[in-house]
Steps between C-alpha positions, in 0.01 A plus 500: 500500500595671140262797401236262298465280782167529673572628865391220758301547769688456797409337842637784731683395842325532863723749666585415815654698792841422444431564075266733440806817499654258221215523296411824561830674434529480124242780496754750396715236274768414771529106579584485856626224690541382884901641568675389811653836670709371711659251181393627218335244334221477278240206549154384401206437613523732753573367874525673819833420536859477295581153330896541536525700860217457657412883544183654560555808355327405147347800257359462176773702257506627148666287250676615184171235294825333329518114464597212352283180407621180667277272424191527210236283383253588199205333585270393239228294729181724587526523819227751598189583271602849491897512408590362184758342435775547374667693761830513728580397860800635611720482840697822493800649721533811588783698406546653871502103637477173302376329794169695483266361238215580341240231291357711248414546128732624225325699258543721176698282320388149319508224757751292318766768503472520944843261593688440807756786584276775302497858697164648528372805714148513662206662436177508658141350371210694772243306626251662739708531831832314407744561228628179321914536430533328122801549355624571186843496245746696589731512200684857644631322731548201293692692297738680748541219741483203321406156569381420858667273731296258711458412850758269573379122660517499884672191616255376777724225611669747723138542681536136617478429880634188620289231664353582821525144623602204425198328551317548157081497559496274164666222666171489673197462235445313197251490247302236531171569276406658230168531242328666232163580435395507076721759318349694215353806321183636575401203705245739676505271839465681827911551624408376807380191402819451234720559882311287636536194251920575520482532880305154521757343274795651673373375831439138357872485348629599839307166685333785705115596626393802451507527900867436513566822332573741742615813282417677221696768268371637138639771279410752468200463769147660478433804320698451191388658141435348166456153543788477662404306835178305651430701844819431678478280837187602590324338240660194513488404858127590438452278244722204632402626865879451613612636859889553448734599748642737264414714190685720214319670252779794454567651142866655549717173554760373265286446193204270481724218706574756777167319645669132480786685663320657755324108590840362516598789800183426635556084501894574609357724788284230606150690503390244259579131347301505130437858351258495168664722300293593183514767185188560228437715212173549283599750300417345223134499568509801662647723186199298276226628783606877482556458091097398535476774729372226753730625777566889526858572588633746723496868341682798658805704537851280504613433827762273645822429285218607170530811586841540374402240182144557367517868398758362260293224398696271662290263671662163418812352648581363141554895442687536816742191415560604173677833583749254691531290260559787222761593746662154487535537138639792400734461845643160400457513105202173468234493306185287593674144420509427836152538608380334174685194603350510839142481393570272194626265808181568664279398253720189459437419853155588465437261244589223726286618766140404455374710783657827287282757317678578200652170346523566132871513379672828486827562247772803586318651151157487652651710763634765326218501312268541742272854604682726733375566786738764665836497334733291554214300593273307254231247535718226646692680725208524735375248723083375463262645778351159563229374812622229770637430799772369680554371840828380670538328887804653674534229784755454801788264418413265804218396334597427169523121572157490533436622163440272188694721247837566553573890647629750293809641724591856459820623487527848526282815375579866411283765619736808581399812365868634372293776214283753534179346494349708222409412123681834381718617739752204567624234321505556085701225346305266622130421645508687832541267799651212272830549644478573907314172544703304281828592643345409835426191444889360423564664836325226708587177306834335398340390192611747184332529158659225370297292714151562333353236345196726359398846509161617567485893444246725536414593111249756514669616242826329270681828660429381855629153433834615331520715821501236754740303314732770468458605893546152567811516358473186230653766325612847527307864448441516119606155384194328471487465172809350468407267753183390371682371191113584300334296754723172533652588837112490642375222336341204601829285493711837531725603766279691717097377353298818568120542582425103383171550523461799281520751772237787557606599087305195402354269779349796614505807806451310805739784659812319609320189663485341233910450491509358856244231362748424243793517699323247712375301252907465312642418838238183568525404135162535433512727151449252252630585152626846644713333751869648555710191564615424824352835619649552878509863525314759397507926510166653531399879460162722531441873440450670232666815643561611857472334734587147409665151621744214378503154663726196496331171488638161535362184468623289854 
């Protein structure tokens, strides 16, 4: 914020026991940070316990307030009723330790002039009983020191454990089902009734009875927040009155299709034969009902991983993303080419997807045209909250003869965690957790890249998609655009068709379900004008962040 700004209200963090030094200690202008004394390093959020050796002996220490900006965004969406845009998100290292990070805002200069590799020094903004650490330019020691280096790229590859067996748990499933309840916005249909309608479907594709299923497993299970799930297992075995022999309704698996995952150990361990595996979303509906100030959302102090975000205003993932993918840029020398051509391709899938939301045709110039929302991201570089719901059958492969669809074999998936599984303090060239699981999955298949008939990545946002690919390795760290050749490469008819059905850009957010319903659909042929020719295998990702999943499919 620049001295005419207005200052914005801020939603202050809930200390906790482990956190509530942190924010304390600014009181006399000192940022302090959790120090390793055994070590010596510097890390954050504070943990009980050293990230490199493992030592106990952990302090909060003084900190010289020096840093340099690693990733930025200026966000330009209105967030919050009470903070104005514009203003900066930051990720910042610390002089002392570029491993410890800090999200934050970078104030008393114009927003536009805050770039990647800019030294700033902190000062403190008091709130009641915590003191927010903002930081500010530092052009001293711009001047003396010059321009700051960066992190350099950790190559996770070297993380890689080899296979524990032989005897690979996907040789043991299929998928055998799969259905969709009505997609849309602001359908304003009760979520568990739109699960229901995919879950019936799903079952029916299958050739099963509802009592045949004997499992169930939903991300991200009961409990979740805006519009973002129907009541978890609970409320569907109520409403279908089910009585499996085994349930999953855990949020921290490897992205949205860590719950198909987690069905397939299940089926491979034998505790059950058909698991319903099922994903929904309303959020949609549920943003128009607290717009009309029909539903009251939750009000508070930020707690969880907000603590760290929404005193800085930073209470999206696009803003999150987009310090990554400012990163990206200024490491490798791109502009946004690349992730204009990925949702121009989008929209051209989406077009030939009736079942899409946004189907109208979209030119390179309408991107760049387009309202930012939090540079480098503008309109159409962010996927549409949508309502629906998908439902996939995860069956044992002894009974696939029995089923009137041909099974969808899997191949392999990637679920290691090789980063740190954090949105700041990890991975920065790339979306965190795009690279662990995709390196992972090449380690339990013979098949390679070259072996993909069609791609369907998790596009939350054009940055996440250009992510997998590149941690896929259809082409190396930074050459994406290059690769995508403006969008050719991922056509239609192009060597590696991405996201045929629009993806979650322009078909709409049904949070990484709604790929393994394509992916199923190319590999049985069944995608009408959007159809990849002679589609036999296809890559599959989920999460938006950490954690997430990849998954090799195969049609048999």
């Amino acid at each position: 914020m620049t001295m005419d700004q207005p200052v914005p209200v801020r939603p202050l963090p809930q200390p906790t026991l482990s956190t509530a030094a942190f924010w304390k200690s600014g009181a006399d202008g000192v940022l302090r940070i959790s120090r390793c004394d055994e070590c010596e390093r510097y890390f954050h959020p504070p943990m009980p316990i050293c990230p490199s050796c493992r030592s106990r002996a952990v302090s909060l220490a003084p900190t010289s307030g020096k840093a340099v900006v690693v990733g930025c965004s200026v966000n330009h969406q209105a967030w919050l009723p009470d903070f104005p845009p514009p203003y900066v998100v930051a990720v910042v290292t610390l002089a002392e330790d570029d491993r410890a990070r800090l999200t934050t805002n970078i104030v008393g200069c114009a927003p536009e002039l805050v770039h990647v590799g800019m030294r700033v020094r902190v000062r403190f903004e008091p709130h009641e009983d915590v003191f927010i650490p903002l930081f500010e330019p530092d052009p001293d020691e711009e001047l003396a020191a010059g321009p700051a280096a960066l992190p350099e790229p950790q190559d996770i590859r070297t993380m890689l454990r080899p296979m524990v067996s032989h005897r690979k748990y996907e040789d043991r499933v299929a998928l055998t089902g799969v259905g969709q309840s009505q997609v849309g916005r602001r359908l304003m249909i009760d979520p568990i009734s739109l699960t229901v309608d995919a879950c019936l479907a799903a079952v029916a594709d299958a050739g099963l009875e509802l009592d045949e299923i004997d499992g169930l497993s939903t991300y991200p299970g009961a409990g979740a927040p805006g519009g973002l799930g129907e009541g978890g297992i609970t409320a569907l075995t109520e409403a279908l009155q089910l009585r499996p022999t085994w349930v999953n309704g855990g949020r921290e698996v490897p992205g949205q299709i860590g719950s198909l995952t987690a069905a397939m150990l299940a089926v491979a361990a034998g505790l059950c034969r058909h698991v319903l595996c099922f994903r929904t979303v309303w959020e949609s509906s549920y943003s128009s009902l607290v717009r009309s100030g029909r539903w009251q959302a939750e009000s508070g102090r930020a707690a969880g991983m907000l603590e760290w975000r929404a005193p800085f205003g930073a209470v999206s993932a696009a803003q999150w993303i987009a310090c990554n993918a400012s990163h990206y840029m200024h490491r490798y020398g791109v502009g946004r080419d690349a992730l204009g051509a990925i949702a121009v391709t989008a929209r051209a899938g989406a077009m030939r997807n009736p079942e899409a939301i946004y189907r109208d045709p979209l030119t390179l110039d309408d991107y760049f045209d387009a309202r930012m929302v939090t540079t480098p991201f503008g309109l159409y570089d962010c996927d549409v909250p949508c309502d629906g719901a998908v439902a996939v059958i995860v069956s044992a492969i002894e009974t696939c003869l029995d089923r009137p669809r041909p099974p969808i074999l899997v191949e392999s998936v990637g679920t290691a965690v090789l980063e740190r599984l954090s949105w700041d303090q990890g991975t920065l060239t790339h979306l965190p957790q795009s690279l662990g699981p995709s390196a992972h999955l090449w380690t339990r298949t013979d098949l390679s890249p070259a072996d993909v008939d069609v791609a369907l990545l998790y596009d939350g946002f054009t940055f996440n998609a250009l992510s997998w690919l590149e941690g896929l390795g259809f082409c190396g760290a930074g050459e994406a655009t290059d690769y995508l050749a403006g969008g050719k490469t991922i056509a239609l008819d192009g060597e590696l068709p991405l996201n045929p059905h629009g993806g979650q850009l322009s078909a709409g957010r049904l949070h990484g379900y709604g790929f393994v319903r394509e992916a199923i659909m190319q590999l049985r042929h069944d995608a009408g004008d959007r159809q990849v020719r002679n589609a036999r295998v296809a890559v599959v990702t989920a999460g938006g962040g950490i954690p997430s999943g990849a998954m090799l499919l195969r049609a048999p």
